[in-house]
N, C-alpha and C positions, 0 to 999 in steps of 0.2 A: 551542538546544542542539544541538551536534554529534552526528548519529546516521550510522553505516554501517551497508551491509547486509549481511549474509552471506546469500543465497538458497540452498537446496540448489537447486542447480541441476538447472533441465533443459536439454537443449542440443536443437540444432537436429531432430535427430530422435525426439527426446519421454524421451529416457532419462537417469535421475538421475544426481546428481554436486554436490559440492558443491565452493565456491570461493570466494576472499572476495572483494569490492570494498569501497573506503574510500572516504568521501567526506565531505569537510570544509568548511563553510560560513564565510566572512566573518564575521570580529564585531572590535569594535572595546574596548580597552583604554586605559583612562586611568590614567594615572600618575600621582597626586596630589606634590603638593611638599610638604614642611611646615618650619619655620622653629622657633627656640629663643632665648631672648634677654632683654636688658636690658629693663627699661619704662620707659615715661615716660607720664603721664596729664596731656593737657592741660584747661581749661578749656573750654567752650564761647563763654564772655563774652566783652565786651572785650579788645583786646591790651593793655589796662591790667597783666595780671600773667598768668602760666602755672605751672600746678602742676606740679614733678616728683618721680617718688619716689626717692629715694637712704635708701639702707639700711635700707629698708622703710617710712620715712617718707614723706608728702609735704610738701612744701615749698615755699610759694608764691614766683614768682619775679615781682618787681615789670620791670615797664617803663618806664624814665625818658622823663622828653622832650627829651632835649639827643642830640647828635648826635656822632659822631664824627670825626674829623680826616680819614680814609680812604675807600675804600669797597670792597667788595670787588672783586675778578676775578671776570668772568663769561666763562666758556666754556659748556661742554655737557657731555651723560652722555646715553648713550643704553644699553638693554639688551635687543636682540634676545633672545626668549625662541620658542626655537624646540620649540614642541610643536605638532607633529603626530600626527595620531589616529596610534595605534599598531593596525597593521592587523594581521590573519591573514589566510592566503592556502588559496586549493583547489584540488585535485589533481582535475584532471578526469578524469570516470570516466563517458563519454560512453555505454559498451557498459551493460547488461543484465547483471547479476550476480545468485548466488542462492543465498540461504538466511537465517537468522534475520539480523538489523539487531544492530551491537553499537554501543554509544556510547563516543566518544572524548571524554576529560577535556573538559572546557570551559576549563581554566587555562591547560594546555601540552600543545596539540592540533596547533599550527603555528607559522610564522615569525611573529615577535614582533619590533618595532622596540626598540632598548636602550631606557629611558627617556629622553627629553631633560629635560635640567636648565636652568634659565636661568639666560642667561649674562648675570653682571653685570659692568659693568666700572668699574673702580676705577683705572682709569689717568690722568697727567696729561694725555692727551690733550686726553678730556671734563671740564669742570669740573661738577661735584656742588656747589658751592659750599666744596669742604673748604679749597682755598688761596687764600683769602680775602685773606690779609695779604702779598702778596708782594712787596712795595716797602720799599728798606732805610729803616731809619731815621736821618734828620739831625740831626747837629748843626753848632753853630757854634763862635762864641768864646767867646761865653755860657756855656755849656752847663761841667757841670763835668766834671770830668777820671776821675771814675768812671764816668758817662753817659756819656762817651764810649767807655769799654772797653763799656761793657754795649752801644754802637753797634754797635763794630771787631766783638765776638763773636758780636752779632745778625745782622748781614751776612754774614760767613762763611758764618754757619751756613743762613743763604739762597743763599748761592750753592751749597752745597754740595745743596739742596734742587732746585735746578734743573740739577744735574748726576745725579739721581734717588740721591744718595749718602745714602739716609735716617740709616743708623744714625751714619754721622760728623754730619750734621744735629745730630741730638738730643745727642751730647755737646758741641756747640759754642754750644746751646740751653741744655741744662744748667748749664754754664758764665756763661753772658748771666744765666738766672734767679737763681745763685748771689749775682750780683755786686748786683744789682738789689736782689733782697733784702736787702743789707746795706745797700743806701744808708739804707732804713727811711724814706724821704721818702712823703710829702702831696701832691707833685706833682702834678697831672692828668698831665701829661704822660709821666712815672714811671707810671704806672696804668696809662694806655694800652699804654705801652713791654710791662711786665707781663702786660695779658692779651693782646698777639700775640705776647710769648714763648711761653704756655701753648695760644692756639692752635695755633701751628707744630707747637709738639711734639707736639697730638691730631695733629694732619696726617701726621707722621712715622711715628708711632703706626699711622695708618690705614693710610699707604702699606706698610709691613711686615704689615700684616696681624694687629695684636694692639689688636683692636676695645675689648678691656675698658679697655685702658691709653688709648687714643683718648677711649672718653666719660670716664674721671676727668681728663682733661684739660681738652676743652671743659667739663664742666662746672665747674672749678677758673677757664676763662675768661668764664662765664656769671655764677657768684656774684661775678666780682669787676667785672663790668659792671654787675651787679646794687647791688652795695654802692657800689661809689664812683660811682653815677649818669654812667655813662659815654656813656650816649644808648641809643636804642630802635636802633641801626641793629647798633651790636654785638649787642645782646641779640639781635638776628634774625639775624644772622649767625650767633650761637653757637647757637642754636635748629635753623636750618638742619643744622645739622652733625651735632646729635642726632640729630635724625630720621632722614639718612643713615645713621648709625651704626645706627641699630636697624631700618633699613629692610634692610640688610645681613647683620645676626642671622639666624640659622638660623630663629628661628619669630618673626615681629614681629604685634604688634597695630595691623591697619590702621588701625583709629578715634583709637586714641589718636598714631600717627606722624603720621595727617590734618590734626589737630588742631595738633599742633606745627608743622609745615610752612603749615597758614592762617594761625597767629600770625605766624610768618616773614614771609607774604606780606605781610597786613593792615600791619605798618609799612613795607616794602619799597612798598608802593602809596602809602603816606600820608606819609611821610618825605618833605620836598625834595629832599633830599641826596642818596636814592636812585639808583641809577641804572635806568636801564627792563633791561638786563641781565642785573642781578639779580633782578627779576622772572620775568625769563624763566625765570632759573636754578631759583627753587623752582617757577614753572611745571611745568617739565618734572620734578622731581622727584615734586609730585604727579603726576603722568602716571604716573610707574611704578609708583604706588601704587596707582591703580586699575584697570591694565594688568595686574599681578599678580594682584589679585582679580577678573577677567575682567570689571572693569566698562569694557568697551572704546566705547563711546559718549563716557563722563566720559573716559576717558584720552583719546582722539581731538580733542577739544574744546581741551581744557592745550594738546597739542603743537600744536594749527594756533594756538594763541594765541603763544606760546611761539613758534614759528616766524617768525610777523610782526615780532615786537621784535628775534628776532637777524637776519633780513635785513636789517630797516631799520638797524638800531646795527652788527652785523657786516660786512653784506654778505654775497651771495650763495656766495663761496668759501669762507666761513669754515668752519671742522672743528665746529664747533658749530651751526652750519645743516643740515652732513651729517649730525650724531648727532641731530637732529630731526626732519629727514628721515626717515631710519632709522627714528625710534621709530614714526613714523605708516604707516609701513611693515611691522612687526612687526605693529601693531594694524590696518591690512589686511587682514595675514593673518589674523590672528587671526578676523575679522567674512568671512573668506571672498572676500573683495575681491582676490579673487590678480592680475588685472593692475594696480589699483592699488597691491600690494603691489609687484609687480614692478618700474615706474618709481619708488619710491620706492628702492627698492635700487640699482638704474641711476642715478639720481641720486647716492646715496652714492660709489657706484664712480666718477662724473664727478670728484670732491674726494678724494677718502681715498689713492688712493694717493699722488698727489704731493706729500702732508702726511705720510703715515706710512709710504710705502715701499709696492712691490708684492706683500712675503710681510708683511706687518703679520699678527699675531692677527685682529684684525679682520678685514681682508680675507678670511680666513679662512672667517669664523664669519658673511660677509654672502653669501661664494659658495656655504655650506653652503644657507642661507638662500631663494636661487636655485635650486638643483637642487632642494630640496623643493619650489617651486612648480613647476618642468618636471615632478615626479613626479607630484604632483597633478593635474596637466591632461593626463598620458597621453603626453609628450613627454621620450621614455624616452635619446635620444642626447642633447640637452641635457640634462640631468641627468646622466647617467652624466660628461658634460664637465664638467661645473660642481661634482661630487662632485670630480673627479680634479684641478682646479685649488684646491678647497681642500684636498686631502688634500697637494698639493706645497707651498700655503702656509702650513699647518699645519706642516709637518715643519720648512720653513724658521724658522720664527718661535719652533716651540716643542723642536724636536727631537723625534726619534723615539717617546720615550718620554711620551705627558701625555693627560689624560682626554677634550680637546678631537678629540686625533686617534685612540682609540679610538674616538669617536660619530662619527666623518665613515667610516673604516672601517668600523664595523657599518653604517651606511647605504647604503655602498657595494654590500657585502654582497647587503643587503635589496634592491638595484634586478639584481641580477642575478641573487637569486631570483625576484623579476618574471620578469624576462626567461627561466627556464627554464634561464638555465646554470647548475648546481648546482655544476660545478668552479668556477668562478671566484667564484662566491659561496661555497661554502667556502673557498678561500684566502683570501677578503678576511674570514671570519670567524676565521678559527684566527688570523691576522695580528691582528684586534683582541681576539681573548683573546690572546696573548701581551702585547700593552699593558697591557691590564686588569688582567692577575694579575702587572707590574711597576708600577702604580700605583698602585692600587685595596686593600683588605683582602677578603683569600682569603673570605671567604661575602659580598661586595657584591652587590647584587641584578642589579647588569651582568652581572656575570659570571654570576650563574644564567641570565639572558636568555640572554646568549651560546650556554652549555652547551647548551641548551633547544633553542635556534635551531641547531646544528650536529646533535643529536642530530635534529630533524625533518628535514634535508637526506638524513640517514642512513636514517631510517629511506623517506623518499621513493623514495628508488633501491632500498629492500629490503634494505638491511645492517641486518639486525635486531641482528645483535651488537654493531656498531659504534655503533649508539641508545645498545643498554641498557648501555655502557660509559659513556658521556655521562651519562644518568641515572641512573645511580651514583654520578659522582660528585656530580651536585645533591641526591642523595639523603643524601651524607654532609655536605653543607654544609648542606641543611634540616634535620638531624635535629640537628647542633651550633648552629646558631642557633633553633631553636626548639623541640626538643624530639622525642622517639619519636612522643608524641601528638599533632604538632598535623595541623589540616589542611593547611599546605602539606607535608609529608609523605605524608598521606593521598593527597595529587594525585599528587606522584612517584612513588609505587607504582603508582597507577593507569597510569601510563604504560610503568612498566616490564613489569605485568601486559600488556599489551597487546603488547608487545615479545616477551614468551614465548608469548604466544597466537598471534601473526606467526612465531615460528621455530616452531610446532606444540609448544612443551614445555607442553603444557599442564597437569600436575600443578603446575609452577612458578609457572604464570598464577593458576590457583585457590588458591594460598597468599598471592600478592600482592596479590590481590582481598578476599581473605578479609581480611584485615590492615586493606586500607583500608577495608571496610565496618566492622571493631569500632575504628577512629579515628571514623569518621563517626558512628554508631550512638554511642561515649560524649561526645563532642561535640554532638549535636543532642539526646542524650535522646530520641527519638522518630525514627519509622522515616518519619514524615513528612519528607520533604526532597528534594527533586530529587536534589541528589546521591548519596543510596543510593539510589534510584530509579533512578540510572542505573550503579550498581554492580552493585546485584542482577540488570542488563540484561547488563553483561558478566561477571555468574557464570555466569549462565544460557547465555550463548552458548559458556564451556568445559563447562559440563557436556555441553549438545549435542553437540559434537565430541567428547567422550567418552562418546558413545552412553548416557547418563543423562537418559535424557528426559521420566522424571517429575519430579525434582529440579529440572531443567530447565525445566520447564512454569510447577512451586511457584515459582521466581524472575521469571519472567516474566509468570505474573500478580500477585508481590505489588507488583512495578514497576508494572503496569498500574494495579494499587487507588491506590496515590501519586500517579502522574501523572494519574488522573483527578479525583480527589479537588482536589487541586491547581493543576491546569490545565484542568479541563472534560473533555467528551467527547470537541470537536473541535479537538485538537491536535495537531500532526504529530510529536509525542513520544508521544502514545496512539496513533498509529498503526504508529508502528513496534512498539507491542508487539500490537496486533493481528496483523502482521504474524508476528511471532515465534512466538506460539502456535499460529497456522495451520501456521507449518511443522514444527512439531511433530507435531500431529495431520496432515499429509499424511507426514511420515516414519512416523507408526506406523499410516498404513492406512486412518487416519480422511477418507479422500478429499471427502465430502461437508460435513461440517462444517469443513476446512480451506477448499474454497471459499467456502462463506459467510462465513469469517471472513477472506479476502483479500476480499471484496467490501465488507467494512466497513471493512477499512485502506483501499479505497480511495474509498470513502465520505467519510471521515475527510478523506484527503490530499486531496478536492476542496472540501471545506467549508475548511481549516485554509489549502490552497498556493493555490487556485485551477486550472480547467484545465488549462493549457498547464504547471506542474511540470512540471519531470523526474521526479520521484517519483509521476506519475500514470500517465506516460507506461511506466514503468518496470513499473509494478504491473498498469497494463493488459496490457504485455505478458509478465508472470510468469502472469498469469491464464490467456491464450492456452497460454500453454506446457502448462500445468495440462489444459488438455480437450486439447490436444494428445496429450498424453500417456496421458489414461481414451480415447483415440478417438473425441472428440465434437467433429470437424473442424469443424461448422459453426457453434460455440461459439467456438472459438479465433479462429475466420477472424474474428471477427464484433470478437474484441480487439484481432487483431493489428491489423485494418484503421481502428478505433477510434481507433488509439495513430499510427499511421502519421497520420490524418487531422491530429491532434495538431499531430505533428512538424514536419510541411508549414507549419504557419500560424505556427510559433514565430517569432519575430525575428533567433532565433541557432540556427539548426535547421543540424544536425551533416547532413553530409554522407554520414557515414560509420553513424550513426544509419536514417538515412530508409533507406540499403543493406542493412543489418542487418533492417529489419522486411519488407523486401520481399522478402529473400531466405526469411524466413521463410513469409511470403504466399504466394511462389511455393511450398515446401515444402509447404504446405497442398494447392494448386491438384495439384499432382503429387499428394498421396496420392486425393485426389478424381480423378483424370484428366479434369483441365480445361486441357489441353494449352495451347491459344491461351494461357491467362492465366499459366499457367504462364512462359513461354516469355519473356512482358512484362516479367513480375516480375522474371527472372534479368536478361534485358539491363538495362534498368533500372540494376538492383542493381550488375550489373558494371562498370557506365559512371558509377556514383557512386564505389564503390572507385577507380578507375582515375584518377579526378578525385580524390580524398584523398591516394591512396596513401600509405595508412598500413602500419603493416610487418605488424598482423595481418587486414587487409583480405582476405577471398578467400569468393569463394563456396562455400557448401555446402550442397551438393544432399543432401537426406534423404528417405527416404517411397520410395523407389522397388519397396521391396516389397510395399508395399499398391497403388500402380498395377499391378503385377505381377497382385497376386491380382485387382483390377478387370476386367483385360484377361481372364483365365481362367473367370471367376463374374461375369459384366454383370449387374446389377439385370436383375430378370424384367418382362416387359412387361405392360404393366398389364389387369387383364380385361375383356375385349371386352362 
């Protein structure tokens, strides 16, 4: 759980003041997918027959054993699904800050990656097994002079299909089915003709992208392989095609698409006629079926199967070697296997472009693909290059305006919020909301991401106005998509509250607080819940700034009773309300019972973080400050030196940290007039600055009038 501190500060010469520090921890966000869609329910049995349900029935669909005249195309289909953990990031806050700890939202706290969607692809490049049929049909002399127009208009309407001209296709399909069906013939041959009219057209159907029109198709070619016993090799063809189709549905059921695609496979294995291609082909579709349900073991398995048949029957250049390539690639990554992920992508790029061109989509969406694994491994210029080669081959392929090149934009973004330049990650994010909000519908959840994500950049550099303008307006697209009350509204307040507590309005802050605690509170029914536990944290921290420090106190411990209750004693979220209440009672006097009660926040922090935290580090030296301050130097010294010891051993130990407690050290040494160590401490101190140089780096010397009064009044010498 994100917590900051507000310490009332003491500063280097032991005198109050308060000031805030932020600090915000890593945590990682998944984006679930979810799908919508036709069914189909197969058997488990024999590929003797397959149940499917049409119009709420089921319907057993028989499997002949005669064979068909044909066989399908076998290409490939592959579907890079590029989801990577979606990070948050933190704003180092290396110094010693002081006063109560407030907590930031856990929702939209920082930089957030858009969601990735996966990208399916549906193009004739890879074959799916949809264009199965695409060899004209002959006749001769025999043949009658009807069957032959139902030929002439069959072919066309094929050539027109290989010229990607779907919707002329389909009326020249239309057309051929018309004629066919008037012959009113018995023919086997007539039969056949009939269901690769009826396939073409699902195909057409697909390739336009009107899925529903698609399966009344295939299945119009399924029952009629079914009824005139046209062979097991059609009925798996057309099976094949189903499952495609509902594999491509917004919400598909994996079990029952499984099922349909083994039946496919089991005569595609068993068949003579087969070809091993086609194998491969539902191969690889099962692959993306359990790629998608992150059973990446079983998918990995398919494609190196799948991969063997098209080398050997393709050859190693074939576009359908690269799209299986790719997929074992995807599922790399996926298993964490990033340089095997890597030369499978390099492999793809060896073949793809001089089959599709150097700004293809693809290309595109394999180079995004790449710079997420250089981001991953800390190889921050590769990536940034490999970002900026898909965002030109993006542009090329899709133009300016498509969803594919807002997510390579926001990504962009995201790596140059890494990197700490905020302007240029801001332009690369306003540049993919302005995509977003021409592609997308005004409340998509991209674009809350977006918003969210430009309002954190804002609020980083301290433009608190500039935030809560941002969260305003997520605030009016959560409250139209979901309502006054729900809790992602709840959350956007909480952030806008925090935005008015950063510009000091804080009457403002306590109304927005307020609001999102009675969303919370009628929502959970009970005061049990982290999250108003961590509301009543930041009530409590405006009530403090507004000098209400019993109200203040009543917030911060009914937060405490939650979070212990909750989460234990030793949690680094009941310590920071330790924390709170201490500063409390040291703001109203109660100097003795505030250090016991920092001595159990850091009690707490060393059972919950371990030693070496920064929040131990941090508390040890709030403690120093603390006797510093009652005059009980040799208390402090004993913290400061504690926290420094700390720092020394850390792994990633600040430079600029170690300077800071030594300067204090030294500050000590002076009010004691312990000259020599005194004197150690500052060079020290000034020769770690000087090696930082950071822009608030500088020494400062405090205490020099208690050395003063040392010098005037020496301790009395002790009795003889």
């Amino acid at each position: 759980m994100n917590e900051t501190r507000l310490r009332p500060a003491t500063s280097a010469d032991g005198r109050s003041r308060k000031r805030a520090r932020f600090q915000q921890n890593d945590e990682t966000v998944d984006v679930p997918t979810t799908t919508h869609g036709d069914r189909m329910v197969a058997t488990n049995e024999s590929p003797a027959s397959v149940v499917v349900e049409e119009g709420g029935k089921l319907v057993e669909i028989a499997l002949s054993t005669s064979t068909p005249d044909d066989a399908m195309l076998s290409l490939g289909s592959f579907i890079p699904k590029s989801q990577s953990s979606l990070k948050t990031f933190c704003a180092d806050q290396s110094c010693a800050s002081q006063g109560p700890r407030i907590q930031l939202d856990k929702s939209f706290s920082s930089i957030d990656q858009s969601p990735s969607q996966p990208y399916i692809y549906q193009r004739q490049e890879y074959d799916e097994g949809m264009f199965a049929y695409n060899h004209a049909l002959l006749f001769d002399q025999n043949s009658s002079e009807s069957m032959r127009s139902v030929a002439l208009l069959y072919n066309t309407a094929l050539k027109q299909v290989c010229q990607g001209k779907f919707q002329d296709a389909l009326r020249w399909f239309e057309l051929s089915l018309v004629r066919i069906i008037a012959l009113d013939t018995n023919d086997p041959g007539s039969a056949v003709a009939l269901l690769k009219i009826h396939h073409n057209m699902g195909h057409c159907h697909y390739r336009l992208g009107r899925n529903d029109d698609a399966m009344k198709a295939y299945r119009q070619a399924l029952a009629l392989a079914r009824d005139r016993e046209l062979g097991n090799l059609h009925v798996a063809i057309c099976l094949n095609c189903i499952g495609v189709i509902l594999f491509h549905n917004e919400a598909n059921d994996s079990k029952r698409i499984l099922n349909i695609f083994q039946h496919a496979l089991t005569v595609f294995r068993s068949e003579k006629c087969a070809q091993p291609t086609q194998v491969a082909t539902v191969l690889n579709n099962i692959g993306r079926v359990h790629y998608l349900d992150s059973n990446y073991d079983k998918a990995m398995h398919l494609y190196s199967e799948a991969l063997v048949i098209r080398k050997e029957f393709l050859g190693s250049n074939s576009i359908d070697v690269a799209a299986t390539v790719c997929n074992k690639g995807q599922t790399h990554h996926q298993r964490g296997e990033l340089d095997l992920a890597m030369q499978c992508y390099q492999q793809f790029l060896q073949v793809a472009p001089s089959r599709l061109g150097s700004t293809h989509r693809d290309i595109a969406v394999i180079y995004k693909c790449m710079a997420e694994i250089y981001h991953e491994q800390g190889y921050i210029d590769n990536a940034r290059t490999m970002y900026e080669n898909a965002l030109q081959a993006g542009r090329a392929a899709l133009g300016n305006f498509h969803p594919e090149l807002a997510s390579t934009l926001n990504k962009l973004a995201h790596l140059y919020y890494k990197m700490q330049d905020l302007d240029t990650a801001l332009r690369y994010y306003n540049e993919g909301l302005k995509v977003e909000r021409a592609v997308l519908d005004p409340g998509h959840p991209h674009i809350v991401v977006t918003l969210m994500n430009i309002a954190q950049i804002h609020r980083q550099r301290g433009d608190c106005k500039a935030a809560l303008d941002y969260y305003v307006q997520v605030h009016a697209i959560q409250i139209k998509k979901w309502g006054r009350n729900s809790l992602h509204v709840a959350n956007i307040l909480s952030n806008m509250g925090l935005m008015q507590y950063q510009a000091k309005a804080y009457p403002g802050a306590f109304d927005l607080y307020q609001e999102t605690l009675r969303i919370q509170r009628d929502h959970y029914g009970s005061d049990d819940n982290l999250e108003i536990a961590a509301t009543l944290n930041s009530i409590g921290l405006v009530l403090f700034n507004q000098g209400v420090y019993g109200l203040a106190k009543g917030c911060f411990n009914d937060s405490l009773r939650i979070r212990k209750k909750l989460l234990g004693p030793d949690s680094r979220d009941v310590a920071v309300l330790w924390y709170n209440i201490a500063t409390i009672h040291l703001e109203t006097g109660n100097d003795e019972l505030a250090v016991k009660l920092y001595k159990e926040t850091l009690r707490v922090e060393r059972a919950a973080l371990g030693e070496k935290h920064h929040d131990v580090i941090l508390t040890l030296q709030h403690l120093g400050l603390v006797h510093q301050q009652r005059g009980e130097l040799s208390q402090a010294l004993a913290y400061f030196s504690e926290a420094l010891e700390i720092e020394r051993t850390k792994d990633s130990k600040s430079k600029t940290a170690l300077g800071k407690l030594l300067n204090l050290i030294g500050n000590i040494h002076l009010q004691q007039a312990n000259t020599v160590d005194m004197m150690e401490c500052y060079a020290e101190a000034s020769r770690l600055y000087q090696q930082e140089q950071g822009p608030n780096d500088a020494l400062v010397i405090a205490g020099y009038n208690f050395y003063g009064l040392s010098k005037m009044h020496p301790p009395s010498a002790p009795v003889a």
